[in-house]
Backbone as a ProteinNet text record, in pm:
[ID]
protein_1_A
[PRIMARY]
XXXXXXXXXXXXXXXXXXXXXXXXXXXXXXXXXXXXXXXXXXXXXXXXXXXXXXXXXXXXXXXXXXXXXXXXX
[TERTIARY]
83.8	0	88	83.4	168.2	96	221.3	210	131.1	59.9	53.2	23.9	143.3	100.8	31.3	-1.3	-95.5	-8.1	12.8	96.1	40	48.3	-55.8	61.5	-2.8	32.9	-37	71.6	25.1	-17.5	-86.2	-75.9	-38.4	95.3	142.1	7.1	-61.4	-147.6	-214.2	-283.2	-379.6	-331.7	-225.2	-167.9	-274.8	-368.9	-457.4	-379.7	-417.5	-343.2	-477.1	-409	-513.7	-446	-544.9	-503.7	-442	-335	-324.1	-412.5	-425.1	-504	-344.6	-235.3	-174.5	-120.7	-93.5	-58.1	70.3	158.2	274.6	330.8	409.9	418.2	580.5	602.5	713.1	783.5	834.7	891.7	1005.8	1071.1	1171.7	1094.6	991.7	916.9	923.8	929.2	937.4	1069.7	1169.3	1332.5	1397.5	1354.2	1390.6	1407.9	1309.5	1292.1	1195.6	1077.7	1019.3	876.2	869.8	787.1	859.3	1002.5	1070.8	1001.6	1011.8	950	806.8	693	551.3	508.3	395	299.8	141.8	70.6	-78.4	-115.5	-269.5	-358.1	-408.5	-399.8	-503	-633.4	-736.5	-839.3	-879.4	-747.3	-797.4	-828.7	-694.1	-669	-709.9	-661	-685	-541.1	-415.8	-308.5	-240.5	-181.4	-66.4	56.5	86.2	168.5	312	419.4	490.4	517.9	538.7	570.9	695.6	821.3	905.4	912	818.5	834.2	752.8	630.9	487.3	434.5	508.8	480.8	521.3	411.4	479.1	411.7	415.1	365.8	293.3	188	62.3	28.8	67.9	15.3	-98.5	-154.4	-310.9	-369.9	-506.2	-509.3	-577.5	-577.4	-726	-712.3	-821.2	-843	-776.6	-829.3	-789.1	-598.7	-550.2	-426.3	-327.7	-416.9	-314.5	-343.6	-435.2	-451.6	-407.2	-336.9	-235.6	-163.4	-149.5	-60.8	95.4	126.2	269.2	347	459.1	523.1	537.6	573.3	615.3	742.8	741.2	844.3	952.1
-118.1	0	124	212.4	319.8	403.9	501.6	591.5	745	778.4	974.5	1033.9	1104.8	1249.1	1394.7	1416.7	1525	1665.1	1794.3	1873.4	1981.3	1961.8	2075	2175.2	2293.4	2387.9	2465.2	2489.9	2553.5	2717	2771.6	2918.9	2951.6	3076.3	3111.4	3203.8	3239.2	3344.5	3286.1	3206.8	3129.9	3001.6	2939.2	2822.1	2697.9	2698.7	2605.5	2573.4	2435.5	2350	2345.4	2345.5	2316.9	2272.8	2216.7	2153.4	2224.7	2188.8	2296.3	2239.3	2100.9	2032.9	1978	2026.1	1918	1803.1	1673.4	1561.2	1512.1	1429.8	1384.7	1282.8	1169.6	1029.4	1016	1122.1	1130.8	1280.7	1226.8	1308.3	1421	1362.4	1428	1594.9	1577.9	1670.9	1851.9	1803.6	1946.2	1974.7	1873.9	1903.3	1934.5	1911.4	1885.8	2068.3	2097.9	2269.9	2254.5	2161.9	2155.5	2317.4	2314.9	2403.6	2512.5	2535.5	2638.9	2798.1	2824.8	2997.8	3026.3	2870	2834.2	2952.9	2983	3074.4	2965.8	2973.9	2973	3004.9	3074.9	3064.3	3051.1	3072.7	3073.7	3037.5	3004.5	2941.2	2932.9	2993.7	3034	3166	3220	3388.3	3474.9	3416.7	3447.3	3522.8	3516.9	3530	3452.4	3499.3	3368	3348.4	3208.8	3110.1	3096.3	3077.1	3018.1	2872	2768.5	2629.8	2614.1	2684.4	2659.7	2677	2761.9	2776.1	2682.2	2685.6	2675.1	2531.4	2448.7	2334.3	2222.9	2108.3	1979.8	1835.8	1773.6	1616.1	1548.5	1528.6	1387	1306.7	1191.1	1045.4	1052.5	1023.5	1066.4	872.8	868.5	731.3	725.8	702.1	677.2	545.4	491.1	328.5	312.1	432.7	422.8	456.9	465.5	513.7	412	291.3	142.1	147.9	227.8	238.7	360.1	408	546.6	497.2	567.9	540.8	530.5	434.6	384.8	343.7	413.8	341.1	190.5	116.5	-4.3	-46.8	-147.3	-224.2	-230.7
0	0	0	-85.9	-96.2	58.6	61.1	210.8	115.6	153.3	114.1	194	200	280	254.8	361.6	296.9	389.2	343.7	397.6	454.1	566.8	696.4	760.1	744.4	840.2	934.4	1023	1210.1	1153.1	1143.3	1143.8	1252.9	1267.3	1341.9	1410.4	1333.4	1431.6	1541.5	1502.3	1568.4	1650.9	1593.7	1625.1	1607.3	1540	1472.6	1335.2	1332.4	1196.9	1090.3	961.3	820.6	704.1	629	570.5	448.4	356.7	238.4	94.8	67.9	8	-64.1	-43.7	-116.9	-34.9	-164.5	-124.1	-168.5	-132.9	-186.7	-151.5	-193.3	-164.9	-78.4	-42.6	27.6	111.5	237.4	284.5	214.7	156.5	27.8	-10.1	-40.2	-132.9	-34.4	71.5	166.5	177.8	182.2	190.7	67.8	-70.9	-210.7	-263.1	-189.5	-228.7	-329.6	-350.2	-429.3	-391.6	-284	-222.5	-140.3	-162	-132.4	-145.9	-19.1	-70.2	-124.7	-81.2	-184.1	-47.6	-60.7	19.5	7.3	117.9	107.9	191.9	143.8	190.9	365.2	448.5	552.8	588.7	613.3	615	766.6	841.1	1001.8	1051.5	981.3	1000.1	801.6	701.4	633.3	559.1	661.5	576.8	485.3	468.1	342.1	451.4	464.9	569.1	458.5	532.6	429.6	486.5	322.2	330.3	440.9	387.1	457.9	566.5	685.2	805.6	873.3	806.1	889.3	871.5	764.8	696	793.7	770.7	810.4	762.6	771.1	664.9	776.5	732.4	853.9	743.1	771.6	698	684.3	515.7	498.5	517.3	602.4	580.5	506.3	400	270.6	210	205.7	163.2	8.5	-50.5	-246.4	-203.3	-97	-113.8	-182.6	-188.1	-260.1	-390.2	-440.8	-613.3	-652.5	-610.7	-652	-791.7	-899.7	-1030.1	-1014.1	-1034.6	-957.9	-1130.1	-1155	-1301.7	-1304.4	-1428.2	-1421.5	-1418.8	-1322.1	-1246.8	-1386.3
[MASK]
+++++++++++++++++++++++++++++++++++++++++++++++++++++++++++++++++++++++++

């Protein structure tokens, strides 16, 4: 069963966590600089958070997470 994470941040204002809606199949993806310097959205306070500070990865549990599109072996 593949792992996905889904990438939540703390708003510093509030210190309430949300979700950003993205997902990714590995830890790598926040260290890679793939989301270096990304901004979103708020949905507590209504500012823009940054990835690199405010970001962190929670294991998404979803049943379809074993039919994810995977290349061939």
């Amino acid at each position: 069963m593949a792992v996905l994470f889904r990438i939540m941040v703390r708003c510093p204002t509030t210190g309430e966590v949300f979700d950003t809606g993205i997902r990714t199949n590995g830890r790598e993806a926040l260290n890679n600089g793939a989301y270096r310097q990304g901004m979103v959205g708020c949905s507590k306070c209504g500012k823009f958070h940054s990835l690199d500070d405010d970001a962190f990865m929670e294991v998404e549990n979803r049943t379809d997470s074993d039919t994810l599109w995977r290349p061939n072996p």
